[in-house]
C-alpha positions in Angstrom: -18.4 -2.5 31.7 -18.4 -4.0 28.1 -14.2 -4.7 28.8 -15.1 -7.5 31.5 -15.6 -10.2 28.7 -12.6 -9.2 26.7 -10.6 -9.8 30.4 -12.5 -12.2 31.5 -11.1 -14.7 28.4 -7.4 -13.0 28.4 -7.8 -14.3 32.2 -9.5 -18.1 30.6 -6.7 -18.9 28.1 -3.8 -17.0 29.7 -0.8 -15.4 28.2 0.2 -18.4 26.4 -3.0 -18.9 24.9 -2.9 -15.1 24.0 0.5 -15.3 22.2 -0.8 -18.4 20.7 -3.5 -16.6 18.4 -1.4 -13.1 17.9 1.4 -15.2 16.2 -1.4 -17.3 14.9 -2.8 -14.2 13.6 0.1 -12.8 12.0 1.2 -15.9 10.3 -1.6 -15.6 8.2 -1.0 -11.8 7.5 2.3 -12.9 6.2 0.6 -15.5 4.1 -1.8 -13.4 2.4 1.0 -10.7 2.0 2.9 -13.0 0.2 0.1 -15.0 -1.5 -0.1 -10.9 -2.9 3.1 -10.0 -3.5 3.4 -13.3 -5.8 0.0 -12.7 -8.0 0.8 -9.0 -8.3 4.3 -10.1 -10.1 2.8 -13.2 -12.0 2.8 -13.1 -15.7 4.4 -9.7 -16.2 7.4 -9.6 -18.3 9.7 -6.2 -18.2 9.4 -5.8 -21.1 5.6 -6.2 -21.3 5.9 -3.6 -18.1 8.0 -1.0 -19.9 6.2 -0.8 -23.1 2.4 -0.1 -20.9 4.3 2.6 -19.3 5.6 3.9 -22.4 1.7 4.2 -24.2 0.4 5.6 -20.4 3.6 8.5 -20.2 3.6 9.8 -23.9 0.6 7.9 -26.0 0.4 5.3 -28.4 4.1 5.4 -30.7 3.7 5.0 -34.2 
């Protein structure tokens, strides 16, 4: 069975352990989310964001 490792360490490090390394794990997702979140808005005034959209929606304005 290739699940008796998998169990075999769940039954090693124990619930706590377990928990220890899922929160662990998710920390870090929360990290790079936000690590994300804070590049993706860096450096982009509205204005700057308004006037992109206005060239992509009806072309360049003369």
């Amino acid at each position: 069975m290739p699940n008796t490792k998998f169990k075999d360490w769940i039954k090693k490090i124990g619930i706590a352990g377990f928990l220890f390394f899922l929160i662990k794990g998710l920390v870090w997702l929360f990290i790079f989310y936000g690590l994300g979140t804070g590049i993706k808005g860096c450096g982009a005034e509205e204005n700057e964001v308004e006037s992109h959209t206005e060239v992509m929606e009806g072309g360049i304005k003369t």
